[in-house]
N, C-alpha and C positions, 0 to 999 in steps of 0.2 A: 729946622730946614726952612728955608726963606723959597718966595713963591715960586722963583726963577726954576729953584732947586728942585720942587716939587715937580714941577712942568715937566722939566728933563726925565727926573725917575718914571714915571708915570709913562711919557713919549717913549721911552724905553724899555719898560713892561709891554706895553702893547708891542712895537717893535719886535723884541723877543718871540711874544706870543705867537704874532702874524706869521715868523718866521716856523715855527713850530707847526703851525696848522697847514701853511703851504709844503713843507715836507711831509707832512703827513700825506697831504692829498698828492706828492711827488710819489711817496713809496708805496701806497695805494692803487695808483694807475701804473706805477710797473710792476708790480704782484699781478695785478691781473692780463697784465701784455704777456709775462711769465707763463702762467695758467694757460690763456690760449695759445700760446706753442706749443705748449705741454698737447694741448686738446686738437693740437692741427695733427701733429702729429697719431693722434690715435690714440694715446697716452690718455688713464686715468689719474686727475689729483683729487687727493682726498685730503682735508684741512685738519677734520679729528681726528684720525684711527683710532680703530678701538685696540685694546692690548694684543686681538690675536694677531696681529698684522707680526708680531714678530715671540708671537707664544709660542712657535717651536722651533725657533733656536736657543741654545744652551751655551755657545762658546763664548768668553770676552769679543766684546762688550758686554755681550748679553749676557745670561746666567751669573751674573752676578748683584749683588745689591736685595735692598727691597722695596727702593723706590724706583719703577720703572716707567719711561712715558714715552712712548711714541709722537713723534706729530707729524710734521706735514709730510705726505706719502706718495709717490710715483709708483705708476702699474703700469706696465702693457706685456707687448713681446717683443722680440727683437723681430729681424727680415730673416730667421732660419726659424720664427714658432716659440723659441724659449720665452719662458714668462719669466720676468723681470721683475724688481723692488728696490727703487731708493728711498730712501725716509731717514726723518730725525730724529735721534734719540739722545733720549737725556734720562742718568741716573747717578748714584751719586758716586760713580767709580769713574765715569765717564760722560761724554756729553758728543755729539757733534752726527756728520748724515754717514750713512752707511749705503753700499750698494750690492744687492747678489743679483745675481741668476738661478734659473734650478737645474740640478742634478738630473740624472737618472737614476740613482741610488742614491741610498744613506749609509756614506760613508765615516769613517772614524775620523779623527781633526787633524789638521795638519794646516800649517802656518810658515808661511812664505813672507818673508821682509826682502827689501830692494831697494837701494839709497837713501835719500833723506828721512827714513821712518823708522820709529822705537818699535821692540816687539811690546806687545800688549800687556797693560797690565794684569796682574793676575792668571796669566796663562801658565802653565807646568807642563811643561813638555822636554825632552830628550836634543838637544841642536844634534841636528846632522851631521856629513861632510857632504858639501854643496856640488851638486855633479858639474862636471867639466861643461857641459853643455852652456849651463845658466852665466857661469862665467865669476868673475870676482865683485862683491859688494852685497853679497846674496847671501838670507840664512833661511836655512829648514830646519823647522822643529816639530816632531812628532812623538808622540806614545809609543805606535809601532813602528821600529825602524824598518821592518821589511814591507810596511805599508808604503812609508814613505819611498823607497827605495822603485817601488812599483808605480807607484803613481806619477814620480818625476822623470817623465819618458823626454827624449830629446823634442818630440814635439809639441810637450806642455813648455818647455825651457824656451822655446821659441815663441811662443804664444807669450809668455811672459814678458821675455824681451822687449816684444812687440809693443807689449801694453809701458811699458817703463821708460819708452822713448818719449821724449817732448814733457815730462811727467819728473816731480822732483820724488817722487817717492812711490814704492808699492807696498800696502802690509794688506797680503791675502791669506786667507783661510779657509777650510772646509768645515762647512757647520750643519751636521747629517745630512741633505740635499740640495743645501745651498752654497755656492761657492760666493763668498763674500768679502768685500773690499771697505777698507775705512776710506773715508775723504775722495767722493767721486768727483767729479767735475760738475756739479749741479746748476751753480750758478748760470755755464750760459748751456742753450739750450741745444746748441750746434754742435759744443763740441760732446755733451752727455751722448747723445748719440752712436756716434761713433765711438766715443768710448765704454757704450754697453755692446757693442755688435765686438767689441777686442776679448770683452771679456763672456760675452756667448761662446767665442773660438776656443778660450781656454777649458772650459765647461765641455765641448765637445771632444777636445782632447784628453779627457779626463772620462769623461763617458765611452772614450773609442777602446779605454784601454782596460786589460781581464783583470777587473777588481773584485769579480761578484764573492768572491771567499771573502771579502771584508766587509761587507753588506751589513749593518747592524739593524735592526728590531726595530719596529716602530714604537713608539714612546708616546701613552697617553697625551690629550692635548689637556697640559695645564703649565703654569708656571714653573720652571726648571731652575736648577743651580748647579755650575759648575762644577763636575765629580763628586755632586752629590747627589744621587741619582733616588736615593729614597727619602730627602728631603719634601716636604707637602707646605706650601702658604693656605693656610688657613685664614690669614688678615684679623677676623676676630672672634672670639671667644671670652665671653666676660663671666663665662662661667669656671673660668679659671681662678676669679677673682677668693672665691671659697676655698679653694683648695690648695695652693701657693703660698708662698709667705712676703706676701705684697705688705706695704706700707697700712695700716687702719686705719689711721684717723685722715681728718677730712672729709669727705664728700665728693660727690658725680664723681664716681672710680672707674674707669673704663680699659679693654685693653685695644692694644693694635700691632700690626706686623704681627700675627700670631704665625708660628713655625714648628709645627712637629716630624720626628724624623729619626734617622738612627743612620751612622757609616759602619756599612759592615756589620759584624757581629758585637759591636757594643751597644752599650745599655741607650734604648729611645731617648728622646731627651722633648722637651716643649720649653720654648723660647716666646719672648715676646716685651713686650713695653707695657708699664701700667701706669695713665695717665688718670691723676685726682686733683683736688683745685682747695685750699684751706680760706679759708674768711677769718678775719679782722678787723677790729675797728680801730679806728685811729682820733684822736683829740688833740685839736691845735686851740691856739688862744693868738686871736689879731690884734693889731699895735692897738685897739680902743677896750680890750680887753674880752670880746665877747668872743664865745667858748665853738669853736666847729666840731661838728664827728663827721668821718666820711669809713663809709665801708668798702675795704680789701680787699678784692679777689684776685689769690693767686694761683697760678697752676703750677704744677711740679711733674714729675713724668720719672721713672726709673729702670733700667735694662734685670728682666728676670729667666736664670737659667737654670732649668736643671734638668737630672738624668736620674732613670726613674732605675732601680737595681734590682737584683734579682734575691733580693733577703733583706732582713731588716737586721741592720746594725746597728751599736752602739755610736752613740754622739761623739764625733772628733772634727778638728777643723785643724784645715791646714791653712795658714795664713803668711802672706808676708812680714818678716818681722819689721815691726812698730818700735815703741819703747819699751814694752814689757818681754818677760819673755816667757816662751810657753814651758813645756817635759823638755828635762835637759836629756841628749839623746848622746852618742857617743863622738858624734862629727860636728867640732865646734863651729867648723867652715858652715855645714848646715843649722845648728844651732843661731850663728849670725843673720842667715837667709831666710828660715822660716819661724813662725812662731805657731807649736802645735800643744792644742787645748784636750783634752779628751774625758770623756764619761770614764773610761775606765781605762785606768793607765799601763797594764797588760796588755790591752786590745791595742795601743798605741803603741808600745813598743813592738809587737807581734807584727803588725801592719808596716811599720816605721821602722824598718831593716835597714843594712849597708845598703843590699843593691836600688831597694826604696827611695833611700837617702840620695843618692847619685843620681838615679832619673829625674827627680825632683829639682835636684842643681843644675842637671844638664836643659832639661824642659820645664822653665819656670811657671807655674800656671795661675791664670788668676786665683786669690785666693777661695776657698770652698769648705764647704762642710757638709756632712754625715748626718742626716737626721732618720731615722729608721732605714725606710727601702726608696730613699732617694737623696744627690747630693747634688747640693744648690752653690752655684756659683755668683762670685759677685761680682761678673764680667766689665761691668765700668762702663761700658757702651753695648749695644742692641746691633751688633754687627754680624756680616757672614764669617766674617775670620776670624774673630772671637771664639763664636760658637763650634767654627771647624776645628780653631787651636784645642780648646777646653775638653771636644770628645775626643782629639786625638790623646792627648793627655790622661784623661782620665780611663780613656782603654787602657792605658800603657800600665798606668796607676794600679788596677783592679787586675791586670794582669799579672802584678807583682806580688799579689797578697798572696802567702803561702795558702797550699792544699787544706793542712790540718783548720786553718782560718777557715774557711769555707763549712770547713764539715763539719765545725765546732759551732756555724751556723744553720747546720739543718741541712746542707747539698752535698752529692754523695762525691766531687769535684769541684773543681776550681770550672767559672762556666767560661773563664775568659782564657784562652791557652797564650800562650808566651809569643809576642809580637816581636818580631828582629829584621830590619834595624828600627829603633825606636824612635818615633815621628818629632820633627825638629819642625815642625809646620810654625810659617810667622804669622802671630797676631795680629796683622796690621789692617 
């Protein structure tokens, strides 16, 4: 590059740069013009939150994932007293600001869509039929249809309305005391406003009307997961590392996202990620012959599940078939699909019945194996939906294992009784 040329690039970096630091200092002084609106107004902002700011809600967005982060956060009350929260969150199902009000009770969920917006990821809910009131473009989805049915009075539907005018879209919910909205009007500060005083009104119409029969329990304060309600984040425990069947070799072994828990009457299970780091060396030779080492470090990280049973049994794994292939069973359709290894090949066919066989094709599962009185799965990823697919699965599985099986292990029944219809919950 000739000097002319230098000049230019150079004049040009700075340029760039200058430009860079004047927006900075552009989006720095309207942050904080932002902030004092917020602060004329009466309003608290808060820059960090800490996690409780949104620890006890449970519905999508929330309750799900296991990495969750709150940040920048609006507080006050509306002109009727209601206390208020908008804030940003980000996880890895979801990202963007949210905005509630509060309740007077803690009610069951229910989820309100209105023009341009998707219902929520991850939500399982029941769609309604949309009352006459609300009009066409409008979906309700609830658990309880006679909840919902009560609570959508014509003067929540007007309130709604209300709020959906001027507005390309509404996706509200009730998430136990809080009535909450994705994508508030945040940015300007005039119209947030008025748009939390629309949606206080809704909350009052919601509060005016006889719900108290659906009043739900209050829910320790900790980290929650959607309809899984005896799910616990434990984050970490490296004392799992002895007792699991983690990777050995290596070194600095550690765990994280630790999850223990149980749906329902099947078997606990503990989840979680186990992160270790390997060293080697390496030798290069440079173009004048002389000899370099330089030392490796790599890190590696792996998803660990299992679910801890009520007896110890014989070794069997059920796998996706690969190349080889496992006990040839009587269903070649299944014999293509899985490949099953077993310590005693009685115990495998005993276990590994028709209607066995059929669940198993119907609800694919990661593949898993049987090591005394717990089976470990080798889920692929360290997810919520994994871990939900694998126990719905694996109830279904232990649910299918004949009586005399059980008793020929020591229990004077089968402790898992027969599940109908059988969970077709997605992995994703």
């Amino acid at each position: 590059m000739d000097v002319a040329g230098s000049g230019v690039f150079v004049l040009s970096v700075v340029v760039v740069g200058a430009a860079g630091i004047i927006w900075g200092i552009v989006a720095l002084v309207r942050r904080q013009q932002y902030i004092k609106r917020l602060r004329d107004r009466g309003w608290t902002f808060v820059n960090s939150p800490t996690f409780d700011a949104v620890g006890r809600l449970g519905n999508p967005p929330f309750g799900m994932g296991f990495r969750r982060k709150p940040d920048d956060q609006i507080t006050g009350l509306t002109s009727s007293g209601r206390a208020f929260q908008v804030i940003e969150y980000d996880s890895e199902y979801w990202s963007g600001w949210v905005g509630m009000v509060t309740l007077s009770r803690r009610l069951p969920e229910l989820w309100i869509t209105g023009g341009q917006t998707q219902p929520r990821s991850g939500v399982e809910a029941t769609v309604m039929q949309t009352p006459a009131h609300l009009g066409q473009g409008w979906q309700v989805g609830a658990l309880d249809p006679a909840f919902a049915t009560a609570v959508m009075t014509p003067q929540l539907c007007e309130r709604l309305t209300a709020m959906a005018a001027g507005q390309p879209g509404v996706n509200l919910s009730i998430d136990a005391d809080q009535l909450v909205v994705l994508d508030p009007p945040r940015k300007d500060v005039e119209l947030l406003g008025p748009w939390l005083e629309q949606l206080a009104t809704a909350a009052a119409a919601i509060d005016a009307t006889a719900l108290d029969q659906w009043i739900q329990p209050e829910q320790p304060p900790r980290l929650t997961f959607y309809h899984h309600p005896e799910w616990y984040w434990i984050g970490v425990d490296d004392s799992l590392l002895q007792v699991t069947p983690v990777t050995r070799s290596g070194h600095d072994h550690s765990t994280s996202e630790v999850i223990r828990g149980r749906d329902g009457d099947g078997p606990p299970f503990v989840a979680f990620t186990h992160h270790w780091k390997t060293t080697r060396t390496e030798t290069s030779t440079d173009s004048e012959g002389r000899t370099h080492t330089r030392t490796v470090v790599e890190n590696h990280s792996e998803p660990i599940l299992g679910f801890q049973l009520p007896a110890r049994m014989p070794w069997i794994q059920v796998a996706r078939r690969g190349f080889g292939r496992g006990i040839s069973f009587e269903s070649e359709a299944f014999n293509d699909q899985f490949a099953v290894t077993a310590q005693d090949t009685k115990f495998a066919y005993d276990v590994i019945h028709p209607r066995q066989m059929e669940y198993l094709m119907a609800n694919p599962p990661a593949s898993f194996r049987i090591a005394d009185d717990w089976a470990w799965f080798a889920p692929g990823t360290h997810s919520h939906g994994v871990i939900a697919h694998s126990a719905d699965v694996l109830r279904g599985f232990l649910a299918r294992i004949p009586r005399f099986v059980w008793r020929n292990l020591g229990l004077a029944d089968s402790p898992y009784p027969p599940l109908d219809p059988a969970p077709t919950r997605s992995s994703s």
